[in-house]
C-alpha positions in Angstrom: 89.0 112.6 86.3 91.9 113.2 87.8 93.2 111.0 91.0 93.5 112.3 95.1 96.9 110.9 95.5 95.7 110.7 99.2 92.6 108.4 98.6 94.7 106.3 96.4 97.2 105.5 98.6 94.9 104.3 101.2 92.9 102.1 98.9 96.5 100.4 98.4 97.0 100.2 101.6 93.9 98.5 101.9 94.3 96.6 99.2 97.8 95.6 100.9 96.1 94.3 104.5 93.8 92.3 102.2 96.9 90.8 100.5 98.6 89.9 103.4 96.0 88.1 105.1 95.1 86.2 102.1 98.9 85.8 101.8 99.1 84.3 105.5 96.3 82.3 104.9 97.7 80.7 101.9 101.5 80.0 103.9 99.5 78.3 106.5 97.4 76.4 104.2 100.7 75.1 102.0 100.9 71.5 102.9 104.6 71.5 102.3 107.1 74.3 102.7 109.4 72.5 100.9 107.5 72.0 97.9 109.0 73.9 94.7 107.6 77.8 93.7 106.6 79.3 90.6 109.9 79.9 91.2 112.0 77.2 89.8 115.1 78.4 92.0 112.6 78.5 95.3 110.7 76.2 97.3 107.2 77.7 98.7 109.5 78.3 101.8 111.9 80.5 100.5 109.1 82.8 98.3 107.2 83.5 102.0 111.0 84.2 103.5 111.5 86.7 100.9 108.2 88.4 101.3 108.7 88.2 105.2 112.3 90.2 103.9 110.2 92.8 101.9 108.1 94.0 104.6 111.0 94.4 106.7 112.9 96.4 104.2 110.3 98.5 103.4 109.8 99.4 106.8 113.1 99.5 108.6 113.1 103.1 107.9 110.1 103.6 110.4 110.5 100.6 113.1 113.8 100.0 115.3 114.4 96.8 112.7 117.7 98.1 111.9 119.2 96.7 108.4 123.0 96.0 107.9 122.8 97.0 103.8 126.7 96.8 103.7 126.1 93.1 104.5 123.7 92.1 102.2 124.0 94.5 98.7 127.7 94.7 96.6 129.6 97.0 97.8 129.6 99.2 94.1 126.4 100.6 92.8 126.2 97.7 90.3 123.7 97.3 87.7 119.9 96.8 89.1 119.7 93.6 88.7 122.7 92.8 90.3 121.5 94.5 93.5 118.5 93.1 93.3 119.6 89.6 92.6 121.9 89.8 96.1 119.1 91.3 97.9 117.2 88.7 96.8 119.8 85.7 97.4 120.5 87.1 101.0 116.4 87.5 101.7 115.8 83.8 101.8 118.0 82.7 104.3 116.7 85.7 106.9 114.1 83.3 107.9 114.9 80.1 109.2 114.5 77.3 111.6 111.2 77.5 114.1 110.7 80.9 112.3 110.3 79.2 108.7 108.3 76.5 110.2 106.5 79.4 111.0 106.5 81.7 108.0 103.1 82.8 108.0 102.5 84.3 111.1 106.3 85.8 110.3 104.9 87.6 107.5 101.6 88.2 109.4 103.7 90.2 112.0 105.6 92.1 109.4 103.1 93.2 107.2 101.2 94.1 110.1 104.2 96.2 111.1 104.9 97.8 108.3 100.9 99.4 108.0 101.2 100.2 111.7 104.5 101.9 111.4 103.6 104.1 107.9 100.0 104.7 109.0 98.4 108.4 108.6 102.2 109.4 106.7 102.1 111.4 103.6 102.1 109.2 100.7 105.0 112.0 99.6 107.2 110.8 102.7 110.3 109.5 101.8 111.5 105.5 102.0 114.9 104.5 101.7 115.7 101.7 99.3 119.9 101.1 99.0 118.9 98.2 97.2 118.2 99.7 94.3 121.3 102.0 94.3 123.3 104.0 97.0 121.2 106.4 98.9 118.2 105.6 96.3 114.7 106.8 97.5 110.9 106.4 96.5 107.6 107.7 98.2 106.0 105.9 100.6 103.0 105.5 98.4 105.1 103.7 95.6 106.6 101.6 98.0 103.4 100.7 99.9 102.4 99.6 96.0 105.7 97.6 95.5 105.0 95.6 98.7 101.3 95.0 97.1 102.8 94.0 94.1 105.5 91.2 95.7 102.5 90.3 97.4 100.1 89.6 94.7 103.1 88.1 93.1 104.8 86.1 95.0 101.3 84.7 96.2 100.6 83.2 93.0 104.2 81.6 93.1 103.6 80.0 96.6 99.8 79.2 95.3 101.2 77.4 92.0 103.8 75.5 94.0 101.1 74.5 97.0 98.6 73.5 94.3 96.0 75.7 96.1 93.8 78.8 94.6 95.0 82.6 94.0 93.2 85.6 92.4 94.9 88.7 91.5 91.5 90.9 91.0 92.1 94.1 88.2 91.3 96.6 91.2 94.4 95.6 93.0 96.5 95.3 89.7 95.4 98.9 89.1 96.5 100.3 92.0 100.0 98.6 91.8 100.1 100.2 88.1 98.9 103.3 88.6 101.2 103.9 91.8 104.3 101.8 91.1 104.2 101.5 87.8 106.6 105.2 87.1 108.8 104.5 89.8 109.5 101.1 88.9 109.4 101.8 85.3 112.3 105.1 85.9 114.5 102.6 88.1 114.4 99.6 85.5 115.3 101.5 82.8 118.6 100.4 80.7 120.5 103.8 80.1 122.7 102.7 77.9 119.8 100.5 75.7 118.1 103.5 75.8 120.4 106.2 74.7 119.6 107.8 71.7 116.5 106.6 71.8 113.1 108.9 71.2 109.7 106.8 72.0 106.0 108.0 73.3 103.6 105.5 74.7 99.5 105.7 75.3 98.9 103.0 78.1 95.1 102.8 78.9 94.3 100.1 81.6 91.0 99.0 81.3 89.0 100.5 84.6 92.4 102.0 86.0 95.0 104.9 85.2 96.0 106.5 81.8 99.8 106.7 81.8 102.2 108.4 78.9 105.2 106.9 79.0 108.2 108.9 77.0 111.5 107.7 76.4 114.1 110.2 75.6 118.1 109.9 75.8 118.5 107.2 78.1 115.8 108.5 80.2 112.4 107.8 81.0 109.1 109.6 82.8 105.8 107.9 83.2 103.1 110.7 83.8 99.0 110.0 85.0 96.4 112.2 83.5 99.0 113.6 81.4 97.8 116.7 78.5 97.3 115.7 74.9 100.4 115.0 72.9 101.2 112.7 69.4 102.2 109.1 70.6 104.0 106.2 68.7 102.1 103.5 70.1 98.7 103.6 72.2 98.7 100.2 74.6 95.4 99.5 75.5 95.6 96.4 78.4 93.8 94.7 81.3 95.4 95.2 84.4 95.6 91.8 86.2 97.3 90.4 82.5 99.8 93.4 82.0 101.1 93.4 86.2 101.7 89.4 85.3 103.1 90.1 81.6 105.0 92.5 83.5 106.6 90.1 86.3 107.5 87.5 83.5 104.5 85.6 85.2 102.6 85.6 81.9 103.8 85.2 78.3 103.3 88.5 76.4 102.2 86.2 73.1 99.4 84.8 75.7 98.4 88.0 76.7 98.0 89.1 73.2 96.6 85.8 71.9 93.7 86.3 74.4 92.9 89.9 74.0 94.6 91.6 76.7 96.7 93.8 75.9 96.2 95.3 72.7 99.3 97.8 70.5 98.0 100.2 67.9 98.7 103.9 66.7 101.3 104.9 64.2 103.7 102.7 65.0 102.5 99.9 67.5 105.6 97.2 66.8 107.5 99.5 69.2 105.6 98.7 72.5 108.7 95.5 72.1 111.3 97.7 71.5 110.0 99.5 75.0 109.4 95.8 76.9 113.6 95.4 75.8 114.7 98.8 77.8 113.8 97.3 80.6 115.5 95.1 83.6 113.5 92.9 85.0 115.3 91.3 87.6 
């Protein structure tokens, strides 16, 4: 059946309140801010900085939270992941003294600000996001999913550094796949790895979206509910495993090992060759 792009995105901003909270609960909770991350280069501190930096960039568009971007990206385009990696670096240091000491009700406030501020908008309005290239957009839909997704995330990485409990559930992986997955997938793509290059993929997530993923020329489209066509290589996977697989959370060979992600069609060894097209900052 096909998807209401409408109801979806407010199940995912649903899904996102229920994040956050969860998330603030968890800052709160962390007996020691200085702790190391899942992160290795991070401390529990940092990971809840950068997520208080996430909400604010996603939503400086539609607040008065004006963002210097000249200050904080390179001043070329640069590759992705050297845009993301200064975005990053700059992110954890937006947050400090009484307000790190207070990083949970920091991202409480954000997050809240960010729903407030994009509430009742058309999941087709536009968000601007320099950082992942000069005057770079995506819908607000994908980017209310991209904030779901550094939350899910990044919660584990603060959970696995405070020795306390996180759950990613599959109905919150599916949304972040089924409405971030082709943006993020189009943006991470390596044109130059991928020139030449002629590839059609089958993903089925178990209880969530059926996506065809084509690569052709250095280019890529990632189509839901997509019409019949021959594919190389039909990946069938569960969604909580895949988003972690997919943030490097996860070893693939686990994954595989424990029957969660499964490649087969006529020619299933290429779901690696796709995995190496990708940046993954």
């Amino acid at each position: 059946m096909t998807f209401d792009p409408v109801v979806e995105h407010e199940k995912t901003r649903a899904a996102l309140r229920a994040a956050a909270a969860r998330l603030v609960r968890l800052l709160r909770e962390a007996p020691d801010l200085h702790a190391a991350s899942g992160l290795p280069a991070w401390t529990v501190g940092d990971v809840g900085a950068h997520l208080a930096s996430v909400f604010l960039a996603y939503g400086a568009g539609f607040t008065d939270d004006a963002v210097e971007w000249g200050h904080v990206l390179p001043p070329q385009e640069g590759t992705l992941t050297e845009r993301i990696a200064a975005l990053n670096a700059h992110s954890v240091g937006l947050v400090t003294g009484a307000e790190r000491a207070r990083i949970g009700d920091v991202v409480a406030e954000r997050g809240e600000t960010f729903l407030r501020a994009t509430e009742g908008l058309d999941p087709e309005t536009l968000v601007a996001t320099p950082w992942y290239g000069p005057q770079r957009t995506v819908t607000l839909a994908a980017a209310t999913a991209m904030v779901l997704s550094e939350s899910l995330v990044h919660g584990l990485d603060i959970a696995r550094g405070a020795g306390l409990p996180w759950r990613i559930g599959p109905d919150e992986a599916c949304l972040v796949l089924g409405q971030a997955m082709p943006t993020m997938m189009r943006l991470a793509l390596d044109p130059e790895k991928a020139r030449g290059v002629s590839m059609a993929f089958d993903l089925a997530v178990k209880g969530g979206p059926r996506l065809a993923i084509v690569v052709a020329d250095g280019t890529v489209t990632v189509t839901r509910d997509a019409p019949p066509r021959v594919y190389d290589c039909r990946l069938t996977v569960s969604p909580t495993a895949f988003l972690l697989v997919s943030f490097r959370r996860t070893p693939m060979w686990q994954a595989i090992a424990r029957g969660r992600m499964r490649a087969g069609g006529r020619r299933p060894w290429r779901a690696l060759r796709l995995a190496g097209l990708l940046a993954n900052p």
